[in-house]
DRENDO-1510 file (C-alpha; in Angstrom, 1 decimal, always signed):
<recs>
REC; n; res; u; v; w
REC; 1; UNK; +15.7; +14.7; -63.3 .
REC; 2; UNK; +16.7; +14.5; -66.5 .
REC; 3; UNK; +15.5; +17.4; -69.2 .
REC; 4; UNK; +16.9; +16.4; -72.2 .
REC; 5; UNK; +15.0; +15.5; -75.1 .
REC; 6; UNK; +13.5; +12.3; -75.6 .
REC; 7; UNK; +14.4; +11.3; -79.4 .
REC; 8; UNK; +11.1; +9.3; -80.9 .
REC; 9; UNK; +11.1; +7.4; -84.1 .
REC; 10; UNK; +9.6; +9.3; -87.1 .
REC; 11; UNK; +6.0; +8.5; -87.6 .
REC; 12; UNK; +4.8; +6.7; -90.2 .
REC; 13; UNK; +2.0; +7.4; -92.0 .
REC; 14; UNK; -0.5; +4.8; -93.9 .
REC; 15; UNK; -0.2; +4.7; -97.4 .
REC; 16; UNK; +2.9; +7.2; -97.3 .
REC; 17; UNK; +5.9; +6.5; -99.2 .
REC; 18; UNK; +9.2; +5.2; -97.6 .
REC; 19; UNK; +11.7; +7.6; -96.8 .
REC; 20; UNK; +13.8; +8.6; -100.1 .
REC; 21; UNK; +11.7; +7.4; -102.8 .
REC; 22; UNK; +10.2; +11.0; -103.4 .
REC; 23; UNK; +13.5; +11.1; -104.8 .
REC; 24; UNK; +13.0; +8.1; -107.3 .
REC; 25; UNK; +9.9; +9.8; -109.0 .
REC; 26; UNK; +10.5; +10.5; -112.3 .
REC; 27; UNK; +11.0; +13.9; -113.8 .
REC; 28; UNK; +8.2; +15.7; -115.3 .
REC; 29; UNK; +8.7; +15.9; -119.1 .
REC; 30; UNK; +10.8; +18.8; -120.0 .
REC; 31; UNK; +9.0; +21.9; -121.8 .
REC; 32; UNK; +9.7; +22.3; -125.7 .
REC; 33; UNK; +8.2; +25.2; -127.7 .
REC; 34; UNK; +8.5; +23.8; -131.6 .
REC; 35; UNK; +6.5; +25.7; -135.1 .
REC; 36; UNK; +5.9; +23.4; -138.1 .
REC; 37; UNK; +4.8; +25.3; -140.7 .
REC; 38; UNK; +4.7; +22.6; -143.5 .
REC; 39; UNK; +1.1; +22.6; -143.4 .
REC; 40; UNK; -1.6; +25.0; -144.6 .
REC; 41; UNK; -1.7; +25.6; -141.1 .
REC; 42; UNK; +1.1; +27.3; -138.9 .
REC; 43; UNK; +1.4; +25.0; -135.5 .
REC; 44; UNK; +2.6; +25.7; -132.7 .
REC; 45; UNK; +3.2; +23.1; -130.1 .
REC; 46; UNK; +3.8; +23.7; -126.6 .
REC; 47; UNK; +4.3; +20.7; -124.4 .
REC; 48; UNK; +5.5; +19.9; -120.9 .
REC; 49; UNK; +5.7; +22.9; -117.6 .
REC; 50; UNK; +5.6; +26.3; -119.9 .
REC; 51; UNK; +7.5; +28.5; -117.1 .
REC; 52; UNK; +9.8; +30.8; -117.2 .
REC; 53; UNK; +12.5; +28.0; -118.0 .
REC; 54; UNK; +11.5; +27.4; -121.2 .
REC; 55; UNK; +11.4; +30.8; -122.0 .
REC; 56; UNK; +15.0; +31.2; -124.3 .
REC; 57; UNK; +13.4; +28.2; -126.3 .
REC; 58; UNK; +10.0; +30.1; -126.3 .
REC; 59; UNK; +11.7; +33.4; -128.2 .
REC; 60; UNK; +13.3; +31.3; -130.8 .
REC; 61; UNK; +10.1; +29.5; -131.6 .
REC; 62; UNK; +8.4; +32.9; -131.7 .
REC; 63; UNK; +10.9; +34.5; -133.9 .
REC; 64; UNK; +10.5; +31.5; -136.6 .
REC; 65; UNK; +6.6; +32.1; -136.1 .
REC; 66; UNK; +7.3; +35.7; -137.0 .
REC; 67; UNK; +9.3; +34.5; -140.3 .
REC; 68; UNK; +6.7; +32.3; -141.4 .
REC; 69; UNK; +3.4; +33.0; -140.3 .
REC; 70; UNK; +2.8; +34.8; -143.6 .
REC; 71; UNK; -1.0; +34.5; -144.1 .
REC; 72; UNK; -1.6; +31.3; -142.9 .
REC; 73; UNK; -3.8; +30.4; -139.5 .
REC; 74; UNK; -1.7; +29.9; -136.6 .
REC; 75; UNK; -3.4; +26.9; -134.3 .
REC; 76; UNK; -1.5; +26.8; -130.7 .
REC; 77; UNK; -1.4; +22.8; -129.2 .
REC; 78; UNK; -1.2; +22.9; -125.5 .
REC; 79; UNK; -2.5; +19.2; -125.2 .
REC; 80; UNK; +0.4; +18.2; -124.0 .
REC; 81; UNK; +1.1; +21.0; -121.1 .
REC; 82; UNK; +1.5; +19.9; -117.9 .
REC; 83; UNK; +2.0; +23.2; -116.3 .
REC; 84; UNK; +1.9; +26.5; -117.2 .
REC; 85; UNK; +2.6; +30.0; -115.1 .
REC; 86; UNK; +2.5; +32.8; -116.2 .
REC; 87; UNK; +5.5; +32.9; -118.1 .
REC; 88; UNK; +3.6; +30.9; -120.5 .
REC; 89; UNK; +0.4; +33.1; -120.4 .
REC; 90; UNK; +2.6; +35.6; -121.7 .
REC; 91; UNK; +4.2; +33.7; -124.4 .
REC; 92; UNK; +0.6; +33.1; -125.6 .
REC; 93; UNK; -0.7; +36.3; -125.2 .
REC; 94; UNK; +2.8; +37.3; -127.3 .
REC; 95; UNK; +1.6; +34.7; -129.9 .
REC; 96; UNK; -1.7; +36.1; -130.1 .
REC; 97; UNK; -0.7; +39.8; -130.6 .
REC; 98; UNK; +2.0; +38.8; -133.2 .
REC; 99; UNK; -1.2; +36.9; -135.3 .
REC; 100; UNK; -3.7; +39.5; -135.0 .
REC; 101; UNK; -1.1; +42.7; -135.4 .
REC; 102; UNK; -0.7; +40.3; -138.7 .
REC; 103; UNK; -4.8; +40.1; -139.2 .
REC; 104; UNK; -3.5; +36.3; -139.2 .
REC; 105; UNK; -6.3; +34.0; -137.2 .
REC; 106; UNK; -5.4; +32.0; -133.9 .
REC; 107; UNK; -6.6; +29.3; -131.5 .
REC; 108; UNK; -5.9; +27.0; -129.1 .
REC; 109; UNK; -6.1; +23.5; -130.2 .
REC; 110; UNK; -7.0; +20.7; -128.1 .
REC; 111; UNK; -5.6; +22.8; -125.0 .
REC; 112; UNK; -4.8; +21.1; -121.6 .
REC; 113; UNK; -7.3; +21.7; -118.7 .
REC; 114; UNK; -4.1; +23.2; -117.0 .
REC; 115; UNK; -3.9; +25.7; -119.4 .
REC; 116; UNK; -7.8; +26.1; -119.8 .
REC; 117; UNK; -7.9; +26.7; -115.9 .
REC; 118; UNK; -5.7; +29.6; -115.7 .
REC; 119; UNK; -6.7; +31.0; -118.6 .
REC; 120; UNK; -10.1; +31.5; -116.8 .
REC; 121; UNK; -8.7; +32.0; -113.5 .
REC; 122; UNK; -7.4; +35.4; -115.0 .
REC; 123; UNK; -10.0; +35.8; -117.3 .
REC; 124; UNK; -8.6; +35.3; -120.3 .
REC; 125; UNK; -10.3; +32.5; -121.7 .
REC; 126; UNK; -12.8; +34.7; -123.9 .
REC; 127; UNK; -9.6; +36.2; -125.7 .
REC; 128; UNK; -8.6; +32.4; -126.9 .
REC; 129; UNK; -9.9; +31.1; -129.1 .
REC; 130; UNK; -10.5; +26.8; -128.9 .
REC; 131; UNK; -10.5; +24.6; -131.5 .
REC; 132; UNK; -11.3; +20.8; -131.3 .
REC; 133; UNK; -9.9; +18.4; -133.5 .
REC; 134; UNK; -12.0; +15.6; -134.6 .
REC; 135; UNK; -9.2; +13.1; -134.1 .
REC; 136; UNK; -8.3; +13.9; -129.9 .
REC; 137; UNK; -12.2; +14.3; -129.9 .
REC; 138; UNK; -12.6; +10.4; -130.7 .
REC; 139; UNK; -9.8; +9.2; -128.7 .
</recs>
């Protein structure tokens, strides 16, 4: 009797994709961290997975916050955040101490619901504040 092991074809599953195209998705977007302070308004936009990655970038863009918040509002756009761990919690909770140790304001504007949804998972969604712009708003 023969107790080898019988080799079976893989199964294949409905609706699956083939074999090696998991490696022909694209890339997610990669993370940027970027202030523009041309405006009356101080923004800082965060876009892409905010993780600890991103984090060398994160420290430059919090060092030019630093140098020109001034008095100006700070507004914080996570639209455009795909992911965010807790890396990036921390960067905004770093933002947020820098404004207020400044008695600057700060909010989120327009955030992502991946951002919105940790934020309340950990119960820190009350120290955020949100803004809505009028123009995402209408899109």
């Amino acid at each position: 009797m023969d107790r080898r092991p019988s080799l079976t074809p893989p199964t294949v599953v409905p609706g699956a994709p083939p074999h090696g195209t998991l490696d022909a998705l694209p890339a997610p977007p990669p993370a940027a961290v970027e202030v523009d302070a041309r405006g009356p308004v101080v923004l800082v936009r965060m876009s892409g997975e905010v993780d600890a990655a991103c984090l060398a970038e994160a420290r430059r863009a919090l060092g030019a916050l630093d140098a020109v918040a001034g008095h100006r509002p700070v507004l914080v756009d996570t639209h455009d955040v795909t992911f965010m761990d807790s890396s990036g919690i921390a960067l905004l909770e770093r933002v947020v101490r820098l404004c207020r140790s400044a008695a600057v304001p700060v909010a989120l504007l327009d955030p992502a619901t991946t951002v919105t949804e940790v934020l309340a998972v950990l119960g820190l969604d009350r120290w955020f504040p949100v803004v809505r712009s009028d123009a995402r708003a209408r899109a």
